[in-house]
N, C-alpha and C positions, 0 to 999 in steps of 0.2 A: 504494500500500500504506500505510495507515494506521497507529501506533507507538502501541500502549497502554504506557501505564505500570504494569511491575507492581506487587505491595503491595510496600514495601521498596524502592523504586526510589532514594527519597530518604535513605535510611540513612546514606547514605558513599560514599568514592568507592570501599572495596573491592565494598559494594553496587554501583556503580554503575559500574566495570571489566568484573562477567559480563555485567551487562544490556547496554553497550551493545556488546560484542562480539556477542550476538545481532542487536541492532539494526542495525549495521552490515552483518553477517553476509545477517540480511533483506533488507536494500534491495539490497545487490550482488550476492545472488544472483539476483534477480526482476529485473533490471535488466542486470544485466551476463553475470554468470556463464553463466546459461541460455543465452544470446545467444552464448556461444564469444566475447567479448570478454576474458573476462577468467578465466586460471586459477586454479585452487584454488588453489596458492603464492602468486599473487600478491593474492588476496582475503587470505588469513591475514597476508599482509604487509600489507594494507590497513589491518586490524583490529590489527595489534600500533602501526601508525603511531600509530593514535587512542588507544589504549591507554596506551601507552608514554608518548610526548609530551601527553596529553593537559595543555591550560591550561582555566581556570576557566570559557570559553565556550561549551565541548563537555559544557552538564553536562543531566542529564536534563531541565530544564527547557524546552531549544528544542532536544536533538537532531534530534529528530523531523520538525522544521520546517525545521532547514538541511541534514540527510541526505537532502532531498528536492530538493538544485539538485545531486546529486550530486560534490560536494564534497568529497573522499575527506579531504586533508591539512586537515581542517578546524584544525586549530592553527595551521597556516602562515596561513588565510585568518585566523583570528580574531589575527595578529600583523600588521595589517594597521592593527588599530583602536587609535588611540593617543589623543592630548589632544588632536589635532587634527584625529583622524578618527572619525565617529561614528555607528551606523547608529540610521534615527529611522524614524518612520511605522507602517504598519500590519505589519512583518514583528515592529517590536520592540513592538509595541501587543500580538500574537498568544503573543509570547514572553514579555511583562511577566503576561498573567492565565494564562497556564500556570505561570508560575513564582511564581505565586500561589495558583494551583489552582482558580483560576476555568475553566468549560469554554467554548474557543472552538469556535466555530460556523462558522469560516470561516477559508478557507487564502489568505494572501498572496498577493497577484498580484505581488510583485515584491521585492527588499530596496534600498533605498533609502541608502548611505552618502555622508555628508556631509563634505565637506575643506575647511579654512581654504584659506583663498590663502596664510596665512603659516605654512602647515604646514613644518614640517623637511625640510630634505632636497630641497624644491622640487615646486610640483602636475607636473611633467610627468614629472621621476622616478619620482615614485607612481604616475601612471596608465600608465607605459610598463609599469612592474614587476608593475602588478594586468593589466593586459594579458596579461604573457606568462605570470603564474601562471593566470591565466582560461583561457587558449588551450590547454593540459593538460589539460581539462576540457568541447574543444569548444564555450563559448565565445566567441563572435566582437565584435569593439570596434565599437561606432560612437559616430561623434561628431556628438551630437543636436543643432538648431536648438531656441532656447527663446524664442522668441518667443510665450509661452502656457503652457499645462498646467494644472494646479490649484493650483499657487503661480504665478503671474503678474502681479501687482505689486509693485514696492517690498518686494522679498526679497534683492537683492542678489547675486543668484544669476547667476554669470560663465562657468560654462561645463557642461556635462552631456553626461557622456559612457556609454553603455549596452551592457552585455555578453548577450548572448544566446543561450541555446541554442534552439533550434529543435526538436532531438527531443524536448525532455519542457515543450519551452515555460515555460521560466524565463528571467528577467530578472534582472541588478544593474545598478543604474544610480549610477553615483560623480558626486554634484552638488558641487560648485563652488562656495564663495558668498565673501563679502566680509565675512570678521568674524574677530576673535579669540579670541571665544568661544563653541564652537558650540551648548553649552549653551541659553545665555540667547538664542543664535538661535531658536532651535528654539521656544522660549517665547515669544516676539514674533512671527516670525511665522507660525505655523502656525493653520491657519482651525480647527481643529475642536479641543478639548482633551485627546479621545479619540486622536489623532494624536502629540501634544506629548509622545513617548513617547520615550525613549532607552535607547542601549547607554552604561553606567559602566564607563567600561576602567579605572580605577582599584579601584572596588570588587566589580567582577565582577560586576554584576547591572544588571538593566534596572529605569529610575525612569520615574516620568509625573509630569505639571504637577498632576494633580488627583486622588490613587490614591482619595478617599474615593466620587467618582461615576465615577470610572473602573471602578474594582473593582463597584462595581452597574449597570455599562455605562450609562450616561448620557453624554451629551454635550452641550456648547454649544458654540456660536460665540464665540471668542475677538474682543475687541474693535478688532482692526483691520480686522479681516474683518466689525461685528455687520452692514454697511447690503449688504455686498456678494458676500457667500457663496456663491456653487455649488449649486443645490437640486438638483443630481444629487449633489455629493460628500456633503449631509448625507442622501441618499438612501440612495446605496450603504455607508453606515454605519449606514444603518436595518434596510437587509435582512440586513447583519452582525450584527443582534442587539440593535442599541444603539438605545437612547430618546433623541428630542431633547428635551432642557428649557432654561428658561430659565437664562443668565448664573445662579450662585449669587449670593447675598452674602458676604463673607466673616464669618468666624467669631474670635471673641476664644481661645475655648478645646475646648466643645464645640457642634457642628450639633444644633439640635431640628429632629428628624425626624417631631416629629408624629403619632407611632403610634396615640397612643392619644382619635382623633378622637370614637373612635367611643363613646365614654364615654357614661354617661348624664348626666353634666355640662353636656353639652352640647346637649342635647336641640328645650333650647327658644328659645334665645339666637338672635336676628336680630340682623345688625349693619346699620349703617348708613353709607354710600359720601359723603361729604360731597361728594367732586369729583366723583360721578359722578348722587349724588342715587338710588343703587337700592340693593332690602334684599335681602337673602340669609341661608340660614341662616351662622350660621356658619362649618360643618362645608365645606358648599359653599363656600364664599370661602377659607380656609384651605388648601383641596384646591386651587384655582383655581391658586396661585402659592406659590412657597415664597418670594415677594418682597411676600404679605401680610401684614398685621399684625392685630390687633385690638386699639384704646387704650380701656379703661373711664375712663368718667367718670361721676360718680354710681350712678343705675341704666342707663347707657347704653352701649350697645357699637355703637361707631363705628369701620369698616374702612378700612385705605387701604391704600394700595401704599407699600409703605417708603422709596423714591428718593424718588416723587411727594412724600409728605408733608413729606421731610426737604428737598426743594428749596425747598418752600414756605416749611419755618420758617425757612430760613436767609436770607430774604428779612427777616425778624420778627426780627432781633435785637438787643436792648438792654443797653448795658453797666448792672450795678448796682452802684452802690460801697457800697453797706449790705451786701453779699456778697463785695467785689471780685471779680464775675467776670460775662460776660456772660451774658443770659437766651433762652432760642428759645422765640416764640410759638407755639401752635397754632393751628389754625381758630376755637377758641372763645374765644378769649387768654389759656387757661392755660398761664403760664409753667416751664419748664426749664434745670436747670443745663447747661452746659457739657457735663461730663462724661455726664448724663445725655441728652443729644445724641446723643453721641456712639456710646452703647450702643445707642441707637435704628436705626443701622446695620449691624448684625450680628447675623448668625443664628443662635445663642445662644437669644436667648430670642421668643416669637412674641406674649405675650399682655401686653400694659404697662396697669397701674393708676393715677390720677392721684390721689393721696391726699392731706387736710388742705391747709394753704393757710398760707402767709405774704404779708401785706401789706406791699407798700413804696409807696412814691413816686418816680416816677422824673421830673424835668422836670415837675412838677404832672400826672403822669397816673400813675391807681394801679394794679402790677403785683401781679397776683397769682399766687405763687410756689408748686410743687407739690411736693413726695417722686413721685418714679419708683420705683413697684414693677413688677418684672421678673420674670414666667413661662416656664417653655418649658410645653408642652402637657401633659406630664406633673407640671411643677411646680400648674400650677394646678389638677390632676385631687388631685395630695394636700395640695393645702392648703398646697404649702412655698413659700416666696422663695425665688426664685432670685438677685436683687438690688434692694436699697432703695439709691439713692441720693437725695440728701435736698439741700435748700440749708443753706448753714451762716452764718450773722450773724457776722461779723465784732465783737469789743467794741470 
């Protein structure tokens, strides 16, 4: 039985007290009630449980999703999750763009919570206790061999143990790992960024590594995993809805996203691939990768891959003391500041200008020194800077 949310569902929580006593009301009856499992008394005592006790984890945004492992005391279960337990993966990937209001396309195969080894209280406390709260609920413990799965290297990961119910075939599985922060675990090693998602038991809400291509379902390959990934796992995240792309760049302030390719600014400009020696329009190279560039120089638009290039220049680098600071060559040896290096890294701006020219001397050979003008695709459609940095002469 599937849980629309009606208008008004996110109001409050007095909003948000009738709706999910219907909700509740729904699933127990079609599940339970029908079935002579469970009487009307004790359904309305179900319902005032949730109600009543309700804490910040039982809120419209994921009821829907955990009323579905039939989970009545879902306060008790979500008292479970502390700073040192933590559920991640695709149940809280599912929960994070509903509670965004993004529409998922796809139901959880399992909830997945994460335990320090230096949790409080001790890990076999905890799993005796989520034991015997699970087993109220039919339920049953096994304790998994992990020799494999889709985290199987170098995760640290010490023991995994999985609850099962078999009539409605749901799964939790309480993993085990070797950290003190499970946070920044979850951020290291998990393969896909779309994954890298969490429950905040302090703030009451689910966060991800990457909400800006999360939230437009994208994914990459996080880079412990880029040479060695699963193309079933970035599979079965395909048919979930999500796009693979490449690694982003990171960003100073804001991503140029390049909307507006299709200008007529653009019309007629071929750039040219120096390491690869091939022309394309622009519009195609830019579409290509959001890890391309375009750098004018003169009347010439010459394309590269924004790593490739910057590996290059930092091969080319000369200290100037007429500027005190060092300079990055390009393929054609015009030179750049520092700082202007640096902006050459992040995806901010896509379209760089090499402009005017200072002459020095460096060691008897003459370096010629540029201004960095800095586009995003829309800067250069109206004409505006995005950023000039410039070398500055020392008196």
């Amino acid at each position: 039985m599937a849980i629309v949310l009606p208008p008004g569902a996110l109001s409050g929580p007095s909003a948000f007290s009738s709706w999910a006593d219907r909700a509740v009301a729904d699933i127990l009856s079609a599940r339970a009630l029908s079935a002579g499992a469970l009487s009307a008394r004790a359904l309305s005592a179900s319902i005032s449980v949730v109600r009543d006790d309700f804490i910040p984890f039982i809120k419209p945004a994921s009821i829907s999703l955990v009323l579905k492992y039939d989970i009545i005391a879902i306060n008790d279960f979500g008292n479970f999750l502390d700073s040192n337990t933590i559920i991640a993966g695709s149940f809280a990937l599912a929960s994070y763009l509903i509670q965004e209001g993004i529409e998922v396309d796809f139901e959880p195969n399992d909830v997945d919570i994460f335990v320090s080894t230096e949790k409080f209280g001790g890990v076999d406390n905890f799993i005796d206790k989520m034991t015997d709260f699970m087993s109220l609920y039919d339920y049953t413990a096994r304790e998994e061999g992990w020799a494999g799965g889709d985290y199987d290297i170098g995760t640290e990961i010490k023991r995994v143990v999985s609850f099962k119910n078999r009539a409605i075939n749901k799964k939790i599985q309480i993993i085990v790992v070797q950290t003190l922060n499970l946070t920044e675990y979850i951020k290291t090693f998990f393969d896909l960024s779309v994954c890298a998602t969490w429950w905040n038991s302090k703030d009451y809400r689910f966060e991800t590594l990457d909400p800006e291509h999360t939230l437009r379902k994208e994914m990459y390959t996080l880079d412990l995993w880029i040479d060695i990934v699963k193309s079933s796992r970035v599979q079965k995240y395909t048919d979930r809805g999500f796009t693979s792309i490449h690694k982003p760049c990171p960003v100073i302030s804001d991503r140029d996203w390049r909307l507006e390719l299709d200008n007529d600014k653009f019309s007629d400009i071929v750039v040219h691939n120096i390491f690869t020696l091939e022309e394309s329009p622009i519009r195609d190279f830019l579409r290509e990768s959001k890890w391309n560039i375009v750098l004018k120089a003169g009347e010439q638009y010459y394309g590269f891959d924004r790593s490739e290039l910057m590996k290059y220049m930092a091969t080319k680098k000369t200290y100037v003391r007429r500027i005190d600071d060092e300079v990055y060559e390009t393929p054609f040896k015009q030179c750049i500041t520092t700082e202007a290096f640096i902006y050459l890294g992040y995806g901010d701006y896509t379209i760089y200008e090499l402009d005017s020219t200072i002459t020095v001397t460096v060691h008897g050979t003459i370096k010629s020194l540029f201004h960095l003008v800095c586009y995003s695709v829309s800067q250069w459609v109206n004409n505006s800077v995005g950023m000039l940095l410039s070398p500055v002469i020392c008196v």
